[in-house]
C-alpha angles and dihedrals in degrees: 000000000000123000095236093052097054081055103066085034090062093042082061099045095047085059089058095043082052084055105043084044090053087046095052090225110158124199110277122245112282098008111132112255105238116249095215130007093265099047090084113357099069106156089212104176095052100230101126102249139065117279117202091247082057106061124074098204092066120091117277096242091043103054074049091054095048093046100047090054092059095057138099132219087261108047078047091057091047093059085058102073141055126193138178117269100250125192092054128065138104104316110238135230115323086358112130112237121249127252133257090252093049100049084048092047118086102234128240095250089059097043085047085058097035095052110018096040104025099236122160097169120095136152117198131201094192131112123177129151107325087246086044093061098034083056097056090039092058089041085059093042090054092051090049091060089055080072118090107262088020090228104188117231134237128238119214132182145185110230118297106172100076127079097254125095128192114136089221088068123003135007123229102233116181097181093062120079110268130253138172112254121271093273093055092053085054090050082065089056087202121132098191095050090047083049090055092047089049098047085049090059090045094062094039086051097050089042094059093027114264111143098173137058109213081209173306104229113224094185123128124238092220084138115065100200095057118119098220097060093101087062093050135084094237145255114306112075097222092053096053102031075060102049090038085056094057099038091056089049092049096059099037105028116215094314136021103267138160089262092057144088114229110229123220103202117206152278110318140226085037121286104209112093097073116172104265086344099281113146120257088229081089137053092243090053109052100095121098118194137201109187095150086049095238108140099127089063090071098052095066104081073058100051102031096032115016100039100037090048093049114235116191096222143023132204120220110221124233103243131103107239089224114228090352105106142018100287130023094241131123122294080254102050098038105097081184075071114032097031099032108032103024105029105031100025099040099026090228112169109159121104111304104190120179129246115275111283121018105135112033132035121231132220137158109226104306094343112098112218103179135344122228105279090215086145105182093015107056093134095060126104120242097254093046083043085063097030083061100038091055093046087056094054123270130130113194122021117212135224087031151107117191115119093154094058077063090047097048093048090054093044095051093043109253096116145042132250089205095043082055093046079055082069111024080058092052093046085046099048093056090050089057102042088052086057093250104134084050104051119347094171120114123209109238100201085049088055089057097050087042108043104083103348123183090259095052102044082053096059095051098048079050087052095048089058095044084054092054111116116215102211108168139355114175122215125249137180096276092042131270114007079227136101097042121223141202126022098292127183115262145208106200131193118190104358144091115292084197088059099042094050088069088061107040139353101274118223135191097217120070083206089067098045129105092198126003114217109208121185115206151204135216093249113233132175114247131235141204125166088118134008099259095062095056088071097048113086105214138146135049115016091206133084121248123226107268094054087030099054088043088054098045084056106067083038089060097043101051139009104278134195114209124205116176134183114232116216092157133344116314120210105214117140085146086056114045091045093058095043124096099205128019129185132169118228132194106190108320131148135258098249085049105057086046087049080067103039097059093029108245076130127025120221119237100158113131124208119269091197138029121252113224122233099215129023075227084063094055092045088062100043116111108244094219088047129105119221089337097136111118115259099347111218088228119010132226113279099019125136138128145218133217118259 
């Protein structure tokens, strides 16, 4: 902030304090002394006194209520989307860097969102240095208060603390401390452990300000082929509904506070049994199908996690549930699901967005990114594609930016004002209940001893040993082929010839090895027919002939540990029979797996999800299903220690 406007903030704030003085009105009990005058006396409407939203002493509903009042159609649509911050991100291949001042500089594009269409809702996929990013939050939080009533915005993100990177779900974040994905978390099976991840993330995300949590997911990977596995907490109900629980707990504490992250927990009613696993991003993909009849199992991460645990928000998920409502349309835009099962079974009356991109496609000059994922209701118009959406139940769409399709519902009679200040009261309340409306301002030297702090990254290298899976160590006639000793010679494939180098003698020859150490990925088959979908792993879980046969070389030619990193389920039997050694990772780094392989830690991760035996297997199992494929090469829940 500069100095000359804290100035004119404090001025404003001294005549308040003169008021209030003059009123006698002491702090309520339990409400948090400011620190300085502008923490929570911000005259944001610029009319020189203290409005009742202003003030944080007054009760929650009614600093809602004064502020709703205030508003127009327009600053209430605006309320209603959130989009992603465009005009700053990684710059991509052959693109300069930008410097220091423009990543600290809110983009036209964004200002253009923030004062012409009143919008206070973004989600970023940057990361850049922790002051870096503090800088340009606070540079966004200033030019909302050059809007009328100066309404802060809130700052959303995908994960960004785990290994794996696609714009579409989770963002790669080196600055932050490291942890293994969501399923490997869940490989821990430990709650407490998941709570203090997520109470570490917590503090890195308000220190660079971040105020909501685009997760966690609380599907379940009852599909083996489906891209998003690696993000949830499994495939056994009981598992995931514990460690949601916790991870909610650990963002938001036990009540939504200024200290906190809102989570958005995600996609209801449960996005995991997708028709021959492809992903509901994409057309092909939209169906979700039931055919062991098993809906209501995916309904319980939400009744016995999500809702007990009290997320703020919740995300609808892309994908028609097949046969199991009234009409055959997308989770958004079912009111049978959002009205009837969210809102009115479960009670649920916190904020309910959709997922990014229902109502608009998006391309970048002639390249497509992503279609509308209007699945059901393809033939709508945008504005009827809202219109239903909003009678269905929702309050925010994501991915978009089109306040004036709600203003023009509401002017031409279609809608509503008081169905939208159902919504607009929901998006506020959070805002006010994260301490937005008191002190929106983040400390940029903070963000830099916080972010990624030698204690946090401990916890989470920790973390990433405790998730390592143990699935197989042969017998020989010393013993276990694991844990490795000595300093062997070793062959290595995908991974650091400088770490490994602190455990064996690396060579370049397999001839000359002792052991080879492979690290591995979940194969996929890649597709391209639009950007998007280049990011998405989907398809076949096995590998095809060419990658598999060089594989099974250097297996056959010298004893070989295999680690390899599940994103979703592999299917190796080859594999796994030929290796010496065979371990399941989940985002982990080099020096821990090694950590395994030659004991300094011993595994003790189990697996959150079964591994098939035969693609033919996969091909049989029921979506909706948990651990239903025939004789699964590795069942759910195995895993072993060393003696």
């Amino acid at each position: 902030m500069t100095e000359s406007k804290r100035i004119s903030i404090a001025i404003a704030a001294s005549l308040v304090l003169l008021v209030l003085a003059a009123c006698g009105d002491p702090p309520a009990d339990g409400a948090s002394a400011p620190n300085e005058v502008e923490a929570s006396f911000r005259d944001l409407n610029k009319n020189g006194q203290l409005d009742p939203f202003e003030d944080h002493r007054v009760e929650l509903e009614l600093r809602v209520d004064d502020l709703l009042a205030r508003m127009t159609i327009e600053e209430k649509a605006g309320l209603m989307f959130i989009n992603i911050a465009s005009g700053i991100g990684a710059p991509g291949p052959g693109d300069e860097a930008p410097s220091e001042e423009e990543l600290a500089t809110p983009a036209e594009s964004l200002a253009a969102m923030i004062i012409d269409l009143r919008m206070s809702h973004f989600n970023i996929s940057h990361s850049y240095r922790p002051d870096i990013m503090a800088r340009w939050h606070n540079a966004v939080q200033a030019l909302a208060e050059q809007t009328g009533l100066g309404i802060p915005v809130t700052i959303a993100s995908d994960p960004r603390h785990g290994f794996a990177s696609n714009p579409g779900a989770n963002i790669f974040s080196g600055w932050f401390s490291s942890w293994p994905e969501p399923l490997g978390l869940a490989a821990t099976g430990d709650a407490e452990l998941v709570r203090e991840f997520a109470d570490i993330a917590r503090q890195e995300y308000r220190a660079v300000g971040i105020h909501l949590a685009l997760h966690p997911m609380a599907d379940l990977a009852t599909e083996p082929r489906w891209s998003r596995v690696g993000g949830t907490f499994g495939e056994d109900a009981e598992l995931a509904s514990r460690l949601v629980s916790a991870y909610i707990g650990g963002f938001q504490g036990d009540s939504l506070g200024s200290e906190s992250v809102a989570t958005m927990s995600k996609h209801f009613a449960g996005g995991g049994p997708q028709e021959d696993g492809w992903d509901a991003h994409f057309a092909y993909g939209k169906n979700q199908v039931y055919p062991g009849d098993n809906f209501d199992y995916h309904l319980l991460p939400f009744e016995n996690g999500v809702f007990p645990a009290g997320s703020a928000q919740i995300m609808m998920y892309y994908g028609v549930p097949v046969g199991q409502t009234s009409e055959d349309v997308g989770f958004a835009f079912n009111r049978d699901i959002v009205t009837g099962l969210l809102r009115e079974r479960y009670g649920f009356d916190g904020v309910v967005c959709t997922d990014w991109s229902l109502l608009t496609d998006k391309a970048a000059g002639e390249m497509r990114i992503i279609d509308a994922t209007a699945w059901g209701v393809e033939d709508l118009s945008i504005p009827e594609r809202a219109l239903k959406a909003i009678e269905a139940g929702v309050d925010q769409f994501g991915g978009e930016a089109l306040p004036d399709v709600i203003v023009g519902l509401v002017e031409s009679g279609q809608l509503s004002e008081q169905r939208i200040d159902q919504s607009a009261r929901r998006l506020l309340r959070d805002k006010f209940r994260l301490g937005l409306f008191d002190n929106p301002y983040v400390d940029e030297q903070r963000a830099m001893e916080v972010v990624g702090n030698p204690e946090f990254r401990a916890a989470g290298e920790l973390a990433q040993r405790k998730s390592i899976v143990l699935l197989k160590n042969p017998s020989t006639e010393s013993g276990q082929t694991l844990p490795l000793g000595g300093r062997p010679r070793l062959y290595i494939e995908n991974l650091d010839p400088d770490i490994a180098a602190g455990f064996g003698d690396v060579v370049a020859d397999v001839a000359e090895a002792e052991f080879a150490i492979l690290r591995l990925e979940t194969p996929f088959e890649p597709r391209d027919s639009m950007l998007l979908e280049t990011f998405f792993r989907q398809g076949d879980l096995d590998f095809k002939a060419e990658a598999r046969d060089r594989i099974m070389g250097i297996l056959n030619s010298v004893p070989t540990i295999v680690d390899i990193n599940l994103e979703r389920a592999a299917v190796i039997p080859g594999i796994a029979e030929a290796s010496a050694g065979l371990l399941a990772s989940f985002g982990a780094s080099d020096e821990a797996v090694l950590d395994v392989i030659f004991g300094n830690f011993n595994p003790g991760g189990k697996l959150p999800i079964e591994m098939p035996s035969s693609m033919q297997a996969v091909e049989e199992q029921l979506e909706d299903v948990p651990y239903d494929s025939e004789n699964p090469l590795f069942e759910f829940g195995h895993g072993l220690s060393y003696p």
